[in-house]
C-alpha positions in Angstrom: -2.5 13.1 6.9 -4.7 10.7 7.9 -3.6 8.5 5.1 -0.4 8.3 6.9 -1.9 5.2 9.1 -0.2 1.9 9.1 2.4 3.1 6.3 5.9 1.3 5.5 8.7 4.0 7.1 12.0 4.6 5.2 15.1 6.4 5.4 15.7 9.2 3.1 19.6 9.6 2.0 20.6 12.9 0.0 24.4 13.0 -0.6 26.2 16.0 -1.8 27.6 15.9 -5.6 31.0 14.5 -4.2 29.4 12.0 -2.1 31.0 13.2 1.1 28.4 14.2 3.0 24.7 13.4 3.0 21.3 14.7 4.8 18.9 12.2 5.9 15.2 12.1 7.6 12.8 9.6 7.9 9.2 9.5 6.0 6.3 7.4 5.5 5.5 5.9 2.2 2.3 7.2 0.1 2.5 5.3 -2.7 4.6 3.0 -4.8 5.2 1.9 -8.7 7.7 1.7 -10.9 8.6 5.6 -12.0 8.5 6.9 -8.6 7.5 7.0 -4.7 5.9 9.3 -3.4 6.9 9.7 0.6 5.2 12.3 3.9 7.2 13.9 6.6 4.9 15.6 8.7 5.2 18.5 10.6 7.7 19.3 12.1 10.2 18.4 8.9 13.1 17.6 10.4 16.6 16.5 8.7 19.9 15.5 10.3 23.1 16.1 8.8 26.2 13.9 8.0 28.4 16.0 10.8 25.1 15.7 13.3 23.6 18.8 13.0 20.2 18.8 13.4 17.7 21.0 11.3 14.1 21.5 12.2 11.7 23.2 9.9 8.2 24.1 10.7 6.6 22.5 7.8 5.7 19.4 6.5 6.2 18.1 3.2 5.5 15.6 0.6 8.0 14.2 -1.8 8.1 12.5 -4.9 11.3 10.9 -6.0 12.0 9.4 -9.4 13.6 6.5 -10.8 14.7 7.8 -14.2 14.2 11.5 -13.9 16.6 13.6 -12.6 14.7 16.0 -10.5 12.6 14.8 -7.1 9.6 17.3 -6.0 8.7 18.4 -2.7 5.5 20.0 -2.0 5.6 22.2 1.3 2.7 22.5 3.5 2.7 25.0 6.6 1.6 23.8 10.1 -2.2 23.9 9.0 -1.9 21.5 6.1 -2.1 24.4 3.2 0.2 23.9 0.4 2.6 26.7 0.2 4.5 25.7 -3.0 7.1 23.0 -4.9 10.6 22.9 -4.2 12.6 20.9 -7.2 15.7 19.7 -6.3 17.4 18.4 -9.0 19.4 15.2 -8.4 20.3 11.8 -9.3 17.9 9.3 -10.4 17.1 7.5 -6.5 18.5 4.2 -6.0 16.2 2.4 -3.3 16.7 -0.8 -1.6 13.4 -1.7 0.2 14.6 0.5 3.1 16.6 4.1 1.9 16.0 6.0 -0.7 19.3 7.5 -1.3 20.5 9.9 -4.2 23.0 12.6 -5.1 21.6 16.6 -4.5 22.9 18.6 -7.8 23.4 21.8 -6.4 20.3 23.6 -8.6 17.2 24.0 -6.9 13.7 25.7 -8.0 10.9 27.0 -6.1 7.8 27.0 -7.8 4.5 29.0 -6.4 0.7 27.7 -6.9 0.8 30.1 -9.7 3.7 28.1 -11.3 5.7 31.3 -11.2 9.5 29.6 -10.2 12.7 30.9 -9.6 16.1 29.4 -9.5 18.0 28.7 -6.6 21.3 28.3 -5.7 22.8 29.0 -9.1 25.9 30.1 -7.1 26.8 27.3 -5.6 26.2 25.7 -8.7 28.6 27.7 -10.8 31.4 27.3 -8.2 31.5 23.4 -8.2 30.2 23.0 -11.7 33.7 21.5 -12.6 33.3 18.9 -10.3 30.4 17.2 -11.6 31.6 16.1 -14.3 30.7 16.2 -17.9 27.7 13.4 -17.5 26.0 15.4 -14.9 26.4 18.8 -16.1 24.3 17.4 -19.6 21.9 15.9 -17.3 21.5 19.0 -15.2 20.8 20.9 -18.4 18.5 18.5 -20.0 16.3 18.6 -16.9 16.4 22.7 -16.5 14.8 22.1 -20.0 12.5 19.5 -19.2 11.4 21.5 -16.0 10.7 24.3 -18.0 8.3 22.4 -20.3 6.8 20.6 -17.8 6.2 23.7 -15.7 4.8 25.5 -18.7 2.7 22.8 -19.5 1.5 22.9 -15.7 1.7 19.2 -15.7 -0.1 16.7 -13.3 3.7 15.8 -11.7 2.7 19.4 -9.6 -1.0 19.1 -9.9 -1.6 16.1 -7.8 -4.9 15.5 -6.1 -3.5 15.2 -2.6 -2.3 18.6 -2.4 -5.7 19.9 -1.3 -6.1 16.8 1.2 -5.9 18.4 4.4 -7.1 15.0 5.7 
């Protein structure tokens, strides 16, 4: 985590499908360009919800959000620094304005082990407010199901990044 030094903070926004209510934490910024940033939170992860509830989890994590994919990708690391797995959210393309990154959580979730064995996550929650998304979002959510599925197969470099074995 050493390349954490001297690194532009930002606010992380995630807002429920309707909008209504929203997590947030704070992060460091890795790296930069124009498909994606890549941002830290360090151990202890900690996120604070829209009614004030604070959550803390004992792990740290590094995330990288998207422009123009619909999916971001968080890879979990325990207290020691060792990569546990990914955790795919699927979501809204992020909309960032120098200071938040902010973007709407679509209900599905995946965990994927090092193995890139996955398993679908809250696929209940999904078919209950499925109706509410809307027709727009629904295609997207099963366009990028697809896409995940190929990309995982394919064990592409979006989960292979060198800095996962960085304990530095």
């Amino acid at each position: 985590y050493n390349y954490l030094m001297n690194k532009e903070s930002v606010r992380v926004v995630s807002y429920d499908y309707k909008r209504d209510s929203y997590k947030t934490w704070d992060a460091s910024i890795i790296e930069q360009d124009r498909k994606r940033i890549l941002t830290c939170h360090e151990y202890p992860f900690i996120i604070t919800n829209s009614s004030g509830e604070i959550k803390r989890f004992n792990i740290a994590v590094a995330v990288t959000h998207f422009f123009n994919r619909w999916f971001n990708i968080i890879a979990v690391f325990n207290k020691k620094k060792t990569f546990i797995h990914w955790y795919v959210n699927l979501t809204t393309p992020i909309q960032f304005d120098g200071a938040t990154i902010s973007y709407e959580d679509l209900l599905l979730d995946l965990r994927v082990r090092p193995d890139f064995n996955w398993e679908l996550l809250d696929q209940d929650e999904y078919d209950a407010h499925v109706s509410e998304l809307g027709a727009e979002k629904v295609a997207m959510v099963n366009k990028t199901m697809q896409e995940l599925i190929t990309l995982l197969n394919n064990r592409s470099k979006l989960f292979t990044s060198s800095w996962i074995n960085n304990k530095e």
